[in-house]
C-alpha positions as a Markdown table, in Angstrom:
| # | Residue | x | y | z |
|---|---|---|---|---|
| 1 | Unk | -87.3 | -58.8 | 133.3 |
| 2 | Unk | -84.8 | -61.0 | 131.6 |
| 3 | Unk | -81.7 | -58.0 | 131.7 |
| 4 | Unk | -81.1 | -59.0 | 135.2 |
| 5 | Unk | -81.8 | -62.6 | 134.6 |
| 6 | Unk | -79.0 | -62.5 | 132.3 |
| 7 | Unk | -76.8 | -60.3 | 134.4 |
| 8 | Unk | -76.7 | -63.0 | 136.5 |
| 9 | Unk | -76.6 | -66.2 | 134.4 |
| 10 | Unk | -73.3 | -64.6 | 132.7 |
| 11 | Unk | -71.8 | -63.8 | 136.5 |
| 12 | Unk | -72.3 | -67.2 | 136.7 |
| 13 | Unk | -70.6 | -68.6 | 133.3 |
| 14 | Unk | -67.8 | -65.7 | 134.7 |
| 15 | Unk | -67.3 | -68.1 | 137.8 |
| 16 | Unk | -66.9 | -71.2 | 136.2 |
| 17 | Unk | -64.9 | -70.0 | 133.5 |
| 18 | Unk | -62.3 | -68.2 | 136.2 |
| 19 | Unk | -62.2 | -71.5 | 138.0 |
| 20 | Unk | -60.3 | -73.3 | 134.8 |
| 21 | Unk | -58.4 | -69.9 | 134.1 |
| 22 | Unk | -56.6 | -70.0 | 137.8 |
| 23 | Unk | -56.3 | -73.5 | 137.5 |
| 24 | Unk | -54.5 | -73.0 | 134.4 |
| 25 | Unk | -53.1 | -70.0 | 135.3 |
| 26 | Unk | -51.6 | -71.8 | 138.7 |
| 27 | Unk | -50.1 | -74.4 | 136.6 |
| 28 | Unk | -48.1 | -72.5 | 134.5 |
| 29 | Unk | -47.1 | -70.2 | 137.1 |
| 30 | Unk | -46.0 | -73.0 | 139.3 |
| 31 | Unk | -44.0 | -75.4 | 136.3 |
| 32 | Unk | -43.1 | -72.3 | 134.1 |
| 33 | Unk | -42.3 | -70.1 | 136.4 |
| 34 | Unk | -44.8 | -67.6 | 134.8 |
| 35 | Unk | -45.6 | -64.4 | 136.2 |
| 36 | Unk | -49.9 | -64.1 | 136.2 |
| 37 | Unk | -50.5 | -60.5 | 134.4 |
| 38 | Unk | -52.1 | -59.8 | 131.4 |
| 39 | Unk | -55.3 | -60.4 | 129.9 |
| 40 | Unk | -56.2 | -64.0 | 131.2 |
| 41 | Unk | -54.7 | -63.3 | 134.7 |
| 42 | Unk | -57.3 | -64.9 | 136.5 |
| 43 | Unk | -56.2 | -66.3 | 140.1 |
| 44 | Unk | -58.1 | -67.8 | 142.8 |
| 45 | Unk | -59.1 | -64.3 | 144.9 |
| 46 | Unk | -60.8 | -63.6 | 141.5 |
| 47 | Unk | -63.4 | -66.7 | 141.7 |
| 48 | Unk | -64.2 | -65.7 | 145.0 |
| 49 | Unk | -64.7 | -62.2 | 144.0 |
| 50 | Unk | -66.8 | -63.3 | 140.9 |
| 51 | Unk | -68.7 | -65.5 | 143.2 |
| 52 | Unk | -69.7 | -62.7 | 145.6 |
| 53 | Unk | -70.4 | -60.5 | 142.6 |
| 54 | Unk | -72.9 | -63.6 | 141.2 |
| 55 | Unk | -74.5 | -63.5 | 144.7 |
| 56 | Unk | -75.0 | -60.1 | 144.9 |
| 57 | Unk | -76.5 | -59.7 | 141.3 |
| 58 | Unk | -78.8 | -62.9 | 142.4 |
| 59 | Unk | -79.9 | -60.8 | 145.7 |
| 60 | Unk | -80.8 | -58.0 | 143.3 |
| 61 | Unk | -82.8 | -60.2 | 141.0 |
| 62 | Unk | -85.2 | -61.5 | 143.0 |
| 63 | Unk | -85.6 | -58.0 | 144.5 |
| 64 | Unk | -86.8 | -56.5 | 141.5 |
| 65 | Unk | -88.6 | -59.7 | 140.9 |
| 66 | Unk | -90.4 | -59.4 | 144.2 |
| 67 | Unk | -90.8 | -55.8 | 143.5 |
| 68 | Unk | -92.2 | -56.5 | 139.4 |
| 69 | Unk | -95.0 | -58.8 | 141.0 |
| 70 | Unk | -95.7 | -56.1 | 143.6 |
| 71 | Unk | -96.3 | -53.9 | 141.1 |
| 72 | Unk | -98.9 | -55.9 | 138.4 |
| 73 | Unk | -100.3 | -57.0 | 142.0 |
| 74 | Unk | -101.1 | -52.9 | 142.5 |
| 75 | Unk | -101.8 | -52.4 | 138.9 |
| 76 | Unk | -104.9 | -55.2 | 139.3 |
| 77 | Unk | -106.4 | -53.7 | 142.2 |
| 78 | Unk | -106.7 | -49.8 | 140.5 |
């Protein structure tokens, strides 16, 4: 039960952390004339992808959640 949990507690961390790399990665772009590609080529888009992602995984956990307590529910009742 805690694999998804921490599926989604790193999709989270992911968002936050793409958040200061577009920042960053705006900044230099925009006052070095930088081109984003590479490793750390996070931009904007991506936050709102990894926020989508972070919802999606979070719809999944409390399914199988829901679906875990279902199931010791059923195991109880024999």
């Amino acid at each position: 039960m805690t694999l998804p949990k921490t599926m989604v507690m790193a999709q989270l961390v992911m968002v936050v952390a793409d958040v200061f790399m577009a920042s960053g990665n705006q900044l230099s772009s925009s006052w070095f004339f930088r081109i984003n590609n590479g490793v750390a080529s996070a931009t904007w888009p991506t936050c709102f992808d990894d926020l989508f992602v972070a919802i999606a995984l979070g719809a999944i956990y409390v399914s199988y959640q829901h679906a875990m307590a279902i199931k010791a529910e059923n195991d109880l009742t024999v």
